[in-house]
C-alpha angles and dihedrals in degrees: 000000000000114000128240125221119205127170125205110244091260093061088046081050095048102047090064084062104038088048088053086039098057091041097057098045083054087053098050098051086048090065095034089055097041083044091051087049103055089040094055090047092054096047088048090066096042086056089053103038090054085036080059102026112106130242120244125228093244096053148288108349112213100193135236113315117292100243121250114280107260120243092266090050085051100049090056087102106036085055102048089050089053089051088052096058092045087059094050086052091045088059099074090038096059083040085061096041091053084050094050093056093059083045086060093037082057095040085049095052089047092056096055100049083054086053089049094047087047092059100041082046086055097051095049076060106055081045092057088049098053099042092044084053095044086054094040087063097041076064103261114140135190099248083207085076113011121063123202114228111197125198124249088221099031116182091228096049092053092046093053085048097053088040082056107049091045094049077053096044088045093055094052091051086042093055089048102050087056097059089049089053096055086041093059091037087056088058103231138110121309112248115248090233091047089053092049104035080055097048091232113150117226138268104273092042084052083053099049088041086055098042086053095043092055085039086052089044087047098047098051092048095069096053093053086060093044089047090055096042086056092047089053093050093038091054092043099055078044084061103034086048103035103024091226120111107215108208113170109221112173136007100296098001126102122189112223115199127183127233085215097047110137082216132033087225085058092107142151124222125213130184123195113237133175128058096293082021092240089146125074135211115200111226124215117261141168090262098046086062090073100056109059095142100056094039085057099042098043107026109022096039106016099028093214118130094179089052088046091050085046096059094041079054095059100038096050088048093049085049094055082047098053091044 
């Protein structure tokens, strides 16, 4: 995240000065150091004129007369002491400036732990959306902008009105079939309101009711022994006729035996296949090992199950012959 500087308005105030500050003290030791090079070269040829100069007889010449200072030579202290006083007003500046640098230290910090509240405050946000979307879906909805319309003839409402009216119907036939319990546990006759409030129909119709239910029972008896009776004579004219005993076993699956079997355990499965299962698929057993060759010549090639039982038929009976 790029980082922002801002100064207080002191700071903005005080640069202008430091700045003005700085350029005049440049200034200053500029002139003070042109102005030192052209003086020590002057007094180095007035050390070297009076060094080389000869003496008089009379005494000690001096010379002719050093010439006057020139107006550089002249302005040395003036500005050293200027320099001086530019250094003494330099002082608070760099003071401020070194204030201004912990305001932006402060102002930096400030600025991070914004950046960091941004972010958590961010992420507060992207929470609340997804809960308020999360709520929005489980059906629950803001009534500032959405608005509720109900139906004049609502389902629910019609359903707790007919609920209500049969719990209500339900008690009142619960209340009068107690009383018509304790009635019939008192042993007396049954009262007529009773009979009717309950719906029970009376003596003689419970009679009659009784006398048709045993005739019904009766009735149905005998055909399940007729019925029996048929099936045994049915199976046996299929046995007699085919030579096959058809025993069902399971749901779809019919057990075939041969009247010429070598083994009661010799014995053929079918299971019925297709939508009204006319249609039969043979199972392996132990028995149908034993004829390949008939499997391949009547089911797989021919697709023929009675010629297939026909020919088991007549080689189990030419084996019982041959025996």
């Amino acid at each position: 995240m790029p980082r922002c500087w801002a100064l207080s308005p002191t700071a903005h105030s005080r640069q202008p000065r430091r700045l003005s500050c700085r350029k005049t003290t440049r200034s200053t030791a500029g002139k003070i150091q042109r102005l030192s090079r052209p003086v020590s070269a002057s007094a180095s040829r007035e050390f070297s004129q009076l060094v080389s100069s000869p003496v008089s007889p009379g005494g000690w010449d001096p010379g002719p007369p050093a010439p006057p200072p020139r107006p550089q030579e002249m302005d040395v202290p003036a500005l050293e002491m200027e320099l001086q006083m530019l250094k003494s007003q330099a002082g608070p500046a760099e003071q401020s400036f070194l204030f201004s640098r912990e305001e932006v230290s402060a102002l930096r910090l400030k600025i991070e732990e914004l950046a960091q509240e941004r972010s958590r405050l961010e992420e507060d946000k992207k929470l609340l959306e997804a809960q308020l979307e999360r709520l929005t879906l489980q059906g629950d909805f803001d009534q500032s902008r959405t608005k509720v319309l109900h139906l004049s003839l609502n389902p629910a409402s019609v359903a707790r009105q007919r609920f209500r009216e049969d719990w209500q119907q339900l008690q009142e036939e619960c209340k009068h079939l107690r009383e018509l319990v304790r009635a019939l546990e008192a042993g007396g006759p049954v009262p007529a309101d009773l009979e009717a409030a309950a719906g029970l129909p009376s003596s003689k119709e419970v009679a009659e009711l009784k006398r048709q239910v045993e005739s019904a029972e009766l009735k149905n008896q005998r055909l399940k022994e007729v019925f029996q009776t048929k099936i045994q004579e049915f199976r046996k004219a299929c046995y007699a006729l085919t030579g096959y005993q058809v025993d069902i076993t399971t749901e779809g699956q019919f057990r075939l035996t041969s009247m010429y079997a070598e083994r009661k355990a010799d014995c053929l499965v079918f299971k019925a296949a297709g939508p009204s299962g006319t249609k039969m698929q043979l199972l392996e057993t132990e028995f149908s090992r034993t004829v390949p060759e008939l499997i391949e010549l009547h089911l797989l090639r021919q697709d023929s199950i009675p010629a297939f039982l026909s020919a088991l038929t007549l080689d189990l009976f030419s084996r019982q012959t041959v025996a």
